[in-house]
mmCIF file of the N, C-alpha and C atoms, coordinates in Angstrom:
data_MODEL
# 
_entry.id   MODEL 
# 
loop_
_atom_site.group_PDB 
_atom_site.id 
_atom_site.type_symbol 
_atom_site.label_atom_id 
_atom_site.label_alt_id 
_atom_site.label_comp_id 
_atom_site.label_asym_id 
_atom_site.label_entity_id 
_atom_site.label_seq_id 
_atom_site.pdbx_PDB_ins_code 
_atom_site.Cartn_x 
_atom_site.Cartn_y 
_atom_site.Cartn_z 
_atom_site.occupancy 
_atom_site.B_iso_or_equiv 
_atom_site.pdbx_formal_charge 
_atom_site.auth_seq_id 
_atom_site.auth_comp_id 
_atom_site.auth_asym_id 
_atom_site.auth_atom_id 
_atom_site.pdbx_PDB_model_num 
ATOM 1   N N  . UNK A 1 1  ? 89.453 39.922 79.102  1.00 0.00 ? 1  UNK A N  1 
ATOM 2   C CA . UNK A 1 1  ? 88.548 40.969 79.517  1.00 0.00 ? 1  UNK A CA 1 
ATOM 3   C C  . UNK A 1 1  ? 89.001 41.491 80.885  1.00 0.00 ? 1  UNK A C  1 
ATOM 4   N N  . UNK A 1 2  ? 89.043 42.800 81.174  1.00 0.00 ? 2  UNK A N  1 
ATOM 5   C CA . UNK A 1 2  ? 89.528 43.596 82.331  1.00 0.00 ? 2  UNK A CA 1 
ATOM 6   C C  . UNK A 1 2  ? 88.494 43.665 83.344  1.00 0.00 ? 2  UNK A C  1 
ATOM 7   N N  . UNK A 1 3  ? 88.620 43.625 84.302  1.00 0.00 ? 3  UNK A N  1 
ATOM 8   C CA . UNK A 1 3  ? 87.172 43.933 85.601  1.00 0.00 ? 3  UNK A CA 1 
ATOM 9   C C  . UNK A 1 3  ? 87.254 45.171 85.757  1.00 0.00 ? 3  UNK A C  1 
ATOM 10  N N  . UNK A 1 4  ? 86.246 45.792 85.811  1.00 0.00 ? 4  UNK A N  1 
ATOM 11  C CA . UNK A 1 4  ? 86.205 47.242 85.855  1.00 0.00 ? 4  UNK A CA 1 
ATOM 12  C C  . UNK A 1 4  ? 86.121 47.379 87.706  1.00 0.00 ? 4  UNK A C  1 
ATOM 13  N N  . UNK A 1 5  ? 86.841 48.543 87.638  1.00 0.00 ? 5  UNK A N  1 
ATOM 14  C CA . UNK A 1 5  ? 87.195 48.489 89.535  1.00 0.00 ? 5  UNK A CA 1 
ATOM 15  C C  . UNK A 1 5  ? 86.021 49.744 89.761  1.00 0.00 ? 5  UNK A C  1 
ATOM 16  N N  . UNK A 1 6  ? 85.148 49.537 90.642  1.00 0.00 ? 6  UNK A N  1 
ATOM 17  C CA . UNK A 1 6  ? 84.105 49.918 91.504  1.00 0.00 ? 6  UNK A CA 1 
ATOM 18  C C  . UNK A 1 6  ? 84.673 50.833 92.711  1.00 0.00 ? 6  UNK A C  1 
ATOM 19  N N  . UNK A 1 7  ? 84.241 51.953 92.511  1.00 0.00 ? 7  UNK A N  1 
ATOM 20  C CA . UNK A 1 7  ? 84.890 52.990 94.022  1.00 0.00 ? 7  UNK A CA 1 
ATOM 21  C C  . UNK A 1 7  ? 83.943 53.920 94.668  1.00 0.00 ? 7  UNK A C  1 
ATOM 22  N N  . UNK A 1 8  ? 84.040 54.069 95.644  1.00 0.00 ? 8  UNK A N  1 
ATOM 23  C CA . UNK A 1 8  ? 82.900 54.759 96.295  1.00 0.00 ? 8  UNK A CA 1 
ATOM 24  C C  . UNK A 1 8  ? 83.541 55.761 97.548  1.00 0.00 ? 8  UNK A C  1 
ATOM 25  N N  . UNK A 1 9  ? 83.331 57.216 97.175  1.00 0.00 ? 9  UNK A N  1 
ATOM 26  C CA . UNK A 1 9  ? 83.567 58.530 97.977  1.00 0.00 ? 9  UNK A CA 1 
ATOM 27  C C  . UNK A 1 9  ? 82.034 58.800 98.382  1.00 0.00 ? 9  UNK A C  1 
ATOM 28  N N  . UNK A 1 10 ? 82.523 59.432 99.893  1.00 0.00 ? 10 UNK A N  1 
ATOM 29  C CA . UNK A 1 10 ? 81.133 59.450 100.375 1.00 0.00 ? 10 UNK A CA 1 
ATOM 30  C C  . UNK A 1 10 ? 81.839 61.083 101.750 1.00 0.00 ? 10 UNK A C  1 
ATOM 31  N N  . UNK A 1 11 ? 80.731 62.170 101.307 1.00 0.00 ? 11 UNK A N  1 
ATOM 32  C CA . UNK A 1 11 ? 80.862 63.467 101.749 1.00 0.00 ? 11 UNK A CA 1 
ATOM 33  C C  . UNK A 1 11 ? 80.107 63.624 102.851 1.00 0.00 ? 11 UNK A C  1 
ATOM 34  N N  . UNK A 1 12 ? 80.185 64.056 104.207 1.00 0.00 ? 12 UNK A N  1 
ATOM 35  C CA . UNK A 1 12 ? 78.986 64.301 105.463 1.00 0.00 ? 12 UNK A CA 1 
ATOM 36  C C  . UNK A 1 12 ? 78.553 65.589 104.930 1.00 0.00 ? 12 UNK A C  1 
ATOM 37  N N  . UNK A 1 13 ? 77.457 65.658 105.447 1.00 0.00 ? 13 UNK A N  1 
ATOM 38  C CA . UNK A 1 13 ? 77.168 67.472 105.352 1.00 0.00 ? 13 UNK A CA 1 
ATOM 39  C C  . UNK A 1 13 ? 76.413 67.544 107.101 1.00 0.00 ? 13 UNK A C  1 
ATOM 40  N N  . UNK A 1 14 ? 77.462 67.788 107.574 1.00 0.00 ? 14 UNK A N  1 
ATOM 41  C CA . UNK A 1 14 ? 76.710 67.796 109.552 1.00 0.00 ? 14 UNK A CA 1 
ATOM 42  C C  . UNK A 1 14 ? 75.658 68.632 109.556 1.00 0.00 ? 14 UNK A C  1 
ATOM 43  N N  . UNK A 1 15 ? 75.920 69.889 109.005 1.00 0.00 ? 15 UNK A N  1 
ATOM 44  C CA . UNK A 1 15 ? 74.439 70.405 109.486 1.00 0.00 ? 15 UNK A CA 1 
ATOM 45  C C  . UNK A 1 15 ? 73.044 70.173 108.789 1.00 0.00 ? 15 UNK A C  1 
ATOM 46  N N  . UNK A 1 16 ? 73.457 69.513 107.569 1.00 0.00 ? 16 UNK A N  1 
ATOM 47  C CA . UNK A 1 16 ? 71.774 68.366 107.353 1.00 0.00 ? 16 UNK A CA 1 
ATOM 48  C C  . UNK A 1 16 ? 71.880 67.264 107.472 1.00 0.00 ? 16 UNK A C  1 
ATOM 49  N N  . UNK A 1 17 ? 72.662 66.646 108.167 1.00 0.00 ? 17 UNK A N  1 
ATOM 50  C CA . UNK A 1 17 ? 72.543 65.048 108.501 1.00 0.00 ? 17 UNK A CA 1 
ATOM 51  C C  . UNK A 1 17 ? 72.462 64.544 107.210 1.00 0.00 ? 17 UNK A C  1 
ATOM 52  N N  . UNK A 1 18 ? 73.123 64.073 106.386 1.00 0.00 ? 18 UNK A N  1 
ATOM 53  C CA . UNK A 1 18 ? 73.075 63.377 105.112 1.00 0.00 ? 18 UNK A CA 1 
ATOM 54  C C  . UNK A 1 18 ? 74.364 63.393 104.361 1.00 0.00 ? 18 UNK A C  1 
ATOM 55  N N  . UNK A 1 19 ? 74.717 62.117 103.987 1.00 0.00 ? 19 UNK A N  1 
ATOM 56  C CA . UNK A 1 19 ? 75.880 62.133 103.365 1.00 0.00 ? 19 UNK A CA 1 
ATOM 57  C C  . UNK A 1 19 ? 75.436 61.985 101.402 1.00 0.00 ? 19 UNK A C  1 
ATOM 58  N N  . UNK A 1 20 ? 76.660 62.481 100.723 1.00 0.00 ? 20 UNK A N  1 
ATOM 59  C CA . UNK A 1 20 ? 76.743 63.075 99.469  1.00 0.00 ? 20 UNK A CA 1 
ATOM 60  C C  . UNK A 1 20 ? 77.631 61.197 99.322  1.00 0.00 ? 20 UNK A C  1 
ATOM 61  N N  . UNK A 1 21 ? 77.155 60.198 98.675  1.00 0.00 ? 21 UNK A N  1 
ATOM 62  C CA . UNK A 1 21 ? 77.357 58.932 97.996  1.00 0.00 ? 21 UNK A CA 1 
ATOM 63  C C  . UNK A 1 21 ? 78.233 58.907 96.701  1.00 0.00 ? 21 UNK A C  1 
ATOM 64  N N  . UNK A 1 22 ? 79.266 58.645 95.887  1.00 0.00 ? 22 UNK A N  1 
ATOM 65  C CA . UNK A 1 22 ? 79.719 59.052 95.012  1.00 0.00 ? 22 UNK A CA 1 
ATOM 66  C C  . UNK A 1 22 ? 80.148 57.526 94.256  1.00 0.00 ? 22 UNK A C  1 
ATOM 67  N N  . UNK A 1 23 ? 79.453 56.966 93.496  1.00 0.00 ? 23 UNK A N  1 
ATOM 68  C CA . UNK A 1 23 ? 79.803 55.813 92.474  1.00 0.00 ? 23 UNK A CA 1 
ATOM 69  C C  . UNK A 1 23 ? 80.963 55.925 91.437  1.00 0.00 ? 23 UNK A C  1 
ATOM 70  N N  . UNK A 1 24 ? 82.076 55.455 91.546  1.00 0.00 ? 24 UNK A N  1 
ATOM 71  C CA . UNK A 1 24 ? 82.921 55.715 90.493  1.00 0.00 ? 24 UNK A CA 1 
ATOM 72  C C  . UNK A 1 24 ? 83.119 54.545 89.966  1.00 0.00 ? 24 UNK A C  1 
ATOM 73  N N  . UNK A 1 25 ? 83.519 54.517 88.070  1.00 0.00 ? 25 UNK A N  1 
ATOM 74  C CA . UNK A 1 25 ? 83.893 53.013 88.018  1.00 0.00 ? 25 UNK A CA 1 
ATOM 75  C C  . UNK A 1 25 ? 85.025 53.746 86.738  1.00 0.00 ? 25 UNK A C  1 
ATOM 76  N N  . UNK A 1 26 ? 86.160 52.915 87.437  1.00 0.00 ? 26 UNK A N  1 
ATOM 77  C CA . UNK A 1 26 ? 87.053 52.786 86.714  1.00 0.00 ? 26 UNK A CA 1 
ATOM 78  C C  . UNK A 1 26 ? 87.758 54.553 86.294  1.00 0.00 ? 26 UNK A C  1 
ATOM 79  N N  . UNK A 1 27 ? 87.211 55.203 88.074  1.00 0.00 ? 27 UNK A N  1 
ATOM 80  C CA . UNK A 1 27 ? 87.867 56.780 87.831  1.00 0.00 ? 27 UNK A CA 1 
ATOM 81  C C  . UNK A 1 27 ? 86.464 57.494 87.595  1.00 0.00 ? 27 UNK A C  1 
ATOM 82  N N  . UNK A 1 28 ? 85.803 56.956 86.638  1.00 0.00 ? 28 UNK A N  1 
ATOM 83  C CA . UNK A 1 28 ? 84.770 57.984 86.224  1.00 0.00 ? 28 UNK A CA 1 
ATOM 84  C C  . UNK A 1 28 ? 83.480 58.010 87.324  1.00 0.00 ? 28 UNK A C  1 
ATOM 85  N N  . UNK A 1 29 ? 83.232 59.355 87.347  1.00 0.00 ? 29 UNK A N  1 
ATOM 86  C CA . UNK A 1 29 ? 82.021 59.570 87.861  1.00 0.00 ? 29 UNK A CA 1 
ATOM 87  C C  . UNK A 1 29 ? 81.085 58.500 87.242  1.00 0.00 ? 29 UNK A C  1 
ATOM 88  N N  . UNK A 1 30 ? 80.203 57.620 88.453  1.00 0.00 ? 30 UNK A N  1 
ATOM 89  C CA . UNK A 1 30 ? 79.029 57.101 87.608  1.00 0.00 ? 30 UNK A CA 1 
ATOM 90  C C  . UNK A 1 30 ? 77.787 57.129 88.084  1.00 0.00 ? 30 UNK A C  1 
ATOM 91  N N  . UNK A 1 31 ? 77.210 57.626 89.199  1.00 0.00 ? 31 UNK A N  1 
ATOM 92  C CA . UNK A 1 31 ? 76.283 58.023 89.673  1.00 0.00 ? 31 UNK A CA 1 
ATOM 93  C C  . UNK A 1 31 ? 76.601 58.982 91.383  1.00 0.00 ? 31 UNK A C  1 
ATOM 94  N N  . UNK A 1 32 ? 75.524 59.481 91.582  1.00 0.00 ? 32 UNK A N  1 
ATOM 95  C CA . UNK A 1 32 ? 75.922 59.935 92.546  1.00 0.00 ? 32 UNK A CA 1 
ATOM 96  C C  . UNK A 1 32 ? 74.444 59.935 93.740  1.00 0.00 ? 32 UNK A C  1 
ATOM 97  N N  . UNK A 1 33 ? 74.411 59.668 94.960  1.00 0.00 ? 33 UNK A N  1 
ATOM 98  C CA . UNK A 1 33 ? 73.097 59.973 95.215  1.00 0.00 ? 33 UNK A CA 1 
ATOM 99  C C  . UNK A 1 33 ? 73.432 60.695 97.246  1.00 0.00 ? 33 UNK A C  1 
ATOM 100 N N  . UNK A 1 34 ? 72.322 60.641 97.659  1.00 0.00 ? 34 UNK A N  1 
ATOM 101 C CA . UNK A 1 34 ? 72.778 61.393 99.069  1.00 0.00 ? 34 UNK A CA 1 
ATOM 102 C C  . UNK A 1 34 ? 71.188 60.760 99.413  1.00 0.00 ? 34 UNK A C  1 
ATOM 103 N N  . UNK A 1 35 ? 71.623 60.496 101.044 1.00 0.00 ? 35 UNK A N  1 
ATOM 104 C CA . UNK A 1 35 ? 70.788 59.933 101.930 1.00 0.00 ? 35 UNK A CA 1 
ATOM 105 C C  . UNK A 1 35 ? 69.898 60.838 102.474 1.00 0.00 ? 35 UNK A C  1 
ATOM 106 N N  . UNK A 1 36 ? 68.851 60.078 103.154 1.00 0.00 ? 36 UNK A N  1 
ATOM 107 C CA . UNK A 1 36 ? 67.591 60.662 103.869 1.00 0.00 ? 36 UNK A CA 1 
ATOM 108 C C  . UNK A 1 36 ? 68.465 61.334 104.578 1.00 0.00 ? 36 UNK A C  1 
ATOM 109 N N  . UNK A 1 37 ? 67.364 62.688 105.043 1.00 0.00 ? 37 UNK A N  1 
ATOM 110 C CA . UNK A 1 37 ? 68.005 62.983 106.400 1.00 0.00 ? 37 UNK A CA 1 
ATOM 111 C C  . UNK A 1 37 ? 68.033 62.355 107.289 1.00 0.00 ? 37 UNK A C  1 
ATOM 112 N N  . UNK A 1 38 ? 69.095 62.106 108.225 1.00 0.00 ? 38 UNK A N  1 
ATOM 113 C CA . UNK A 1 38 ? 69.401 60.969 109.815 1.00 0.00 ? 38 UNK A CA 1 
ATOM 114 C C  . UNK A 1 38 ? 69.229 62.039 111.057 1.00 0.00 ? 38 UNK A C  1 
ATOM 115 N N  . UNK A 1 39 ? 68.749 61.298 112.148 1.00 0.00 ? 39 UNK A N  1 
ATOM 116 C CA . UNK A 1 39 ? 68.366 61.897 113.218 1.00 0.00 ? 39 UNK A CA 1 
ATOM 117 C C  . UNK A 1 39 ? 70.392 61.871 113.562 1.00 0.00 ? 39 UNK A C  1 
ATOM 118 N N  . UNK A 1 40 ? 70.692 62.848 114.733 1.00 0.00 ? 40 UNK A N  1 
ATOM 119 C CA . UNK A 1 40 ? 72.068 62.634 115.288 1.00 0.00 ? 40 UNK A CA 1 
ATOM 120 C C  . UNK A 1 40 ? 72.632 61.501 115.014 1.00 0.00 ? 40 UNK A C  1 
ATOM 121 N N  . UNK A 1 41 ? 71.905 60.194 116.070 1.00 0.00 ? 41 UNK A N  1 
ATOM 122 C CA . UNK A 1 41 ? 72.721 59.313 116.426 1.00 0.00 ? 41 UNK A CA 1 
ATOM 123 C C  . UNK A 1 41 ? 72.964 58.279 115.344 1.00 0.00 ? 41 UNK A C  1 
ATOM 124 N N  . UNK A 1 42 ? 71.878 58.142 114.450 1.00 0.00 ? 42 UNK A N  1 
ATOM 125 C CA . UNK A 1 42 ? 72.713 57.654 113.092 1.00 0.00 ? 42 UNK A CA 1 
ATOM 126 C C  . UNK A 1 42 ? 73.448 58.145 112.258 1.00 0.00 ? 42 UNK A C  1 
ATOM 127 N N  . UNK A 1 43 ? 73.110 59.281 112.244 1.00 0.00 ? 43 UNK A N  1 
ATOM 128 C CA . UNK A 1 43 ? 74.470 60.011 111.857 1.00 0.00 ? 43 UNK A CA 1 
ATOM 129 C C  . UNK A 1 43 ? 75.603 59.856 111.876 1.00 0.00 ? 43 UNK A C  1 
ATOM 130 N N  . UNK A 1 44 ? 75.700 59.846 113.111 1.00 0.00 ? 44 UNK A N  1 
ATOM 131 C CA . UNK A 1 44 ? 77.412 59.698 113.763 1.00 0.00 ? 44 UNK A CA 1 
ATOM 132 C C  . UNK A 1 44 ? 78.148 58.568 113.971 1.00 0.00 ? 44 UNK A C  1 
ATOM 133 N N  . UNK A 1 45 ? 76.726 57.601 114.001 1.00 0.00 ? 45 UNK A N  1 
ATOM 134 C CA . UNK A 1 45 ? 76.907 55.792 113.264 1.00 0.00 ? 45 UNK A CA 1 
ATOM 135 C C  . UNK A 1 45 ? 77.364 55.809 111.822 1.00 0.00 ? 45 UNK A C  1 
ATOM 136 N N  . UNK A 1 46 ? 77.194 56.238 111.282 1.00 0.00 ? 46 UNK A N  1 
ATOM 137 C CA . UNK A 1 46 ? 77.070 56.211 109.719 1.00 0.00 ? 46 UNK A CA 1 
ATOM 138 C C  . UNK A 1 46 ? 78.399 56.824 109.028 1.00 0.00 ? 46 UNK A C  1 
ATOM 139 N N  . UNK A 1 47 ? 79.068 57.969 109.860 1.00 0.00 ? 47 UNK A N  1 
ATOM 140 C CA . UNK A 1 47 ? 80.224 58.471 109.600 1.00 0.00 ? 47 UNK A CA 1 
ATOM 141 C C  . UNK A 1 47 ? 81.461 57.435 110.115 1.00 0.00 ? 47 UNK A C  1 
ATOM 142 N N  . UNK A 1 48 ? 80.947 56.363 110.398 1.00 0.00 ? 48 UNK A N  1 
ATOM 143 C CA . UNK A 1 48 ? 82.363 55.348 111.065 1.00 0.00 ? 48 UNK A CA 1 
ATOM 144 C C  . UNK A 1 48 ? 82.428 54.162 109.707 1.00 0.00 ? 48 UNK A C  1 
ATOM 145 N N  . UNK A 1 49 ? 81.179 54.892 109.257 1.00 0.00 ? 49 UNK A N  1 
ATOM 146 C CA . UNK A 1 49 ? 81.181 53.425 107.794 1.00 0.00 ? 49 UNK A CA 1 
ATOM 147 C C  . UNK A 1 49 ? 82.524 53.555 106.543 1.00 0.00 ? 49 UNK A C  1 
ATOM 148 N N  . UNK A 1 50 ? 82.863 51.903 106.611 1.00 0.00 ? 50 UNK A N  1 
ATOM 149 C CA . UNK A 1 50 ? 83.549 51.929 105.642 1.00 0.00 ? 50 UNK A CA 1 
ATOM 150 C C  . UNK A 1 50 ? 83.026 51.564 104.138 1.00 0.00 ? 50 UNK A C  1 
ATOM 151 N N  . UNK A 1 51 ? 83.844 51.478 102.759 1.00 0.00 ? 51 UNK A N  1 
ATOM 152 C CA . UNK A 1 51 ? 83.701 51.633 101.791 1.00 0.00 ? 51 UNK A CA 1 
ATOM 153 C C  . UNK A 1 51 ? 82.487 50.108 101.294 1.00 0.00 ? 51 UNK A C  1 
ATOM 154 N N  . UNK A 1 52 ? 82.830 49.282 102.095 1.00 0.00 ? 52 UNK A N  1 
ATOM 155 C CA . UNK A 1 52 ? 81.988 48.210 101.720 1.00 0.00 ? 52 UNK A CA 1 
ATOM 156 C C  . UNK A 1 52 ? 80.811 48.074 102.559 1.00 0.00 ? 52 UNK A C  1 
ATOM 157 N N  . UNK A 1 53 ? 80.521 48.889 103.728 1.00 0.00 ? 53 UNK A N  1 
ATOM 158 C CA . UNK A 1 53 ? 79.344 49.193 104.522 1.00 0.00 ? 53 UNK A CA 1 
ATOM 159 C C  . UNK A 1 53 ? 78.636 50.556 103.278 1.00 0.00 ? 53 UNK A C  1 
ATOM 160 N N  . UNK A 1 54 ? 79.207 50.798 102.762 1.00 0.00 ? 54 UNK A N  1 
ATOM 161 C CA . UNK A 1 54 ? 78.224 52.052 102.140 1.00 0.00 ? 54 UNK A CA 1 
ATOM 162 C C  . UNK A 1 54 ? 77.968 51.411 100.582 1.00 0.00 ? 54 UNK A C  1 
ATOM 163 N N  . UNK A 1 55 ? 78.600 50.098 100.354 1.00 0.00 ? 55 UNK A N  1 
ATOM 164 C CA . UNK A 1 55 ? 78.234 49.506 99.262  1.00 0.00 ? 55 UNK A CA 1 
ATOM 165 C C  . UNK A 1 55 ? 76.522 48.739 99.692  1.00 0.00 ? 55 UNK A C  1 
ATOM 166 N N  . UNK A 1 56 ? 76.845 48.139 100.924 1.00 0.00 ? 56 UNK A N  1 
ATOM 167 C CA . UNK A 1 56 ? 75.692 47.684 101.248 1.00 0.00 ? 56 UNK A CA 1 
ATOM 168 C C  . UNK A 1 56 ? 74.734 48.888 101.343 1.00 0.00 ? 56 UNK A C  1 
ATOM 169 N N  . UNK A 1 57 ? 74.801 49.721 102.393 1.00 0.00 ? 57 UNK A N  1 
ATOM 170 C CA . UNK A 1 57 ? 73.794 51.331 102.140 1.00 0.00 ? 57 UNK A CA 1 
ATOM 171 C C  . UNK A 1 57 ? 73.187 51.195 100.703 1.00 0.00 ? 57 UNK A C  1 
ATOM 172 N N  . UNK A 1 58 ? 73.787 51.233 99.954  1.00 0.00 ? 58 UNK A N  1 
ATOM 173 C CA . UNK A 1 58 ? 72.989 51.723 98.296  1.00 0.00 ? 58 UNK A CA 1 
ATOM 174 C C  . UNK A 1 58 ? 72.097 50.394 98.064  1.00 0.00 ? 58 UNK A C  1 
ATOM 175 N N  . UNK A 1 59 ? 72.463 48.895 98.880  1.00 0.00 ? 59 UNK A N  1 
ATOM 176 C CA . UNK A 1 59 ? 71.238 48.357 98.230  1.00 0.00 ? 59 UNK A CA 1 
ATOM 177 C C  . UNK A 1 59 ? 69.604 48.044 99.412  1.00 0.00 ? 59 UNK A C  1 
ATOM 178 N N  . UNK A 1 60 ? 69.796 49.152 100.129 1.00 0.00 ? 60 UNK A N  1 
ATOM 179 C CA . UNK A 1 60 ? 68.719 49.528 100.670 1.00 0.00 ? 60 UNK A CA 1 
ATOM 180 C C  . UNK A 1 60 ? 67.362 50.989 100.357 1.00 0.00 ? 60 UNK A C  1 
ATOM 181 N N  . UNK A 1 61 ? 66.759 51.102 101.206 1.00 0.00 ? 61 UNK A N  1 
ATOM 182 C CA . UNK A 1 61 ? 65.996 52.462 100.128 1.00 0.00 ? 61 UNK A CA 1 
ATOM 183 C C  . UNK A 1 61 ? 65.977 53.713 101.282 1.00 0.00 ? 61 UNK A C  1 
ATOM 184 N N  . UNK A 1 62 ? 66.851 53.951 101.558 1.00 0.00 ? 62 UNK A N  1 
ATOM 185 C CA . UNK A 1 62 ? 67.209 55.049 102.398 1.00 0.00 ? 62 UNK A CA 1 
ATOM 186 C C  . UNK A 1 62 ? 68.222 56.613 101.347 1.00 0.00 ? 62 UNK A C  1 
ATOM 187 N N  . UNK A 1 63 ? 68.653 56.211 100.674 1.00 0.00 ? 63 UNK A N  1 
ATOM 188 C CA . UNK A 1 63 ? 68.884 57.438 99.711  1.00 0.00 ? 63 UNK A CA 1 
ATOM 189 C C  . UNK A 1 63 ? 68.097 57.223 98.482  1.00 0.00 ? 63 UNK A C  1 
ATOM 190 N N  . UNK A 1 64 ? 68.595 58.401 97.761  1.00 0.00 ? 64 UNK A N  1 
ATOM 191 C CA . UNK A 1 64 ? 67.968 58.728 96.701  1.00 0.00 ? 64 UNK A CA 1 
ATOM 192 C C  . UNK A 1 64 ? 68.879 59.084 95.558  1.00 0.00 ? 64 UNK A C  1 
ATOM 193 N N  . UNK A 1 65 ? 68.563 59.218 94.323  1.00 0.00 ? 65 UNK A N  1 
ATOM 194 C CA . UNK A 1 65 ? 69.877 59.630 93.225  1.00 0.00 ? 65 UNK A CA 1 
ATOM 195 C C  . UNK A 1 65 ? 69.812 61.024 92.820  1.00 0.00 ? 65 UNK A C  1 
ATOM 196 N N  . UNK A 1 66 ? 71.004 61.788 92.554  1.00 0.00 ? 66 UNK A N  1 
ATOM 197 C CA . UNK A 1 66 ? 71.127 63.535 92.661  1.00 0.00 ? 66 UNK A CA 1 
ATOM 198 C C  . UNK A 1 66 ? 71.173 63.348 90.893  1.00 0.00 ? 66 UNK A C  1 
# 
């Protein structure tokens, strides 16, 4: 049995404070969701995150699914 490989693209949008979350498995689109709006300074915290900091992000309740 193959492990299916887990990937995650993640888009800013600066002028609404919220990033665009992108679940892929195995290439394919598999969900997609985008965060609360963030005041500045988390914001600009949040744009230094890497791929396994935004794995953790999704198992909190700060976004939502598009």
């Amino acid at each position: 049995m193959s492990k299916q490989i887990e990937t995650i693209k993640v888009t800013a949008n600066q002028s609404k404070r919220t990033f665009t979350i992108r679940k892929y498995i195995d290439g394919k689109l598999f969900a997609k969701y985008r965060t609360i709006q963030m005041n500045q300074e988390e914001f600009d915290r949040e744009e230094m995150n890497t791929e396994n900091d935004w794995k953790q992000f999704l198992k909190s309740d700060d976004y939502y699914k598009v």
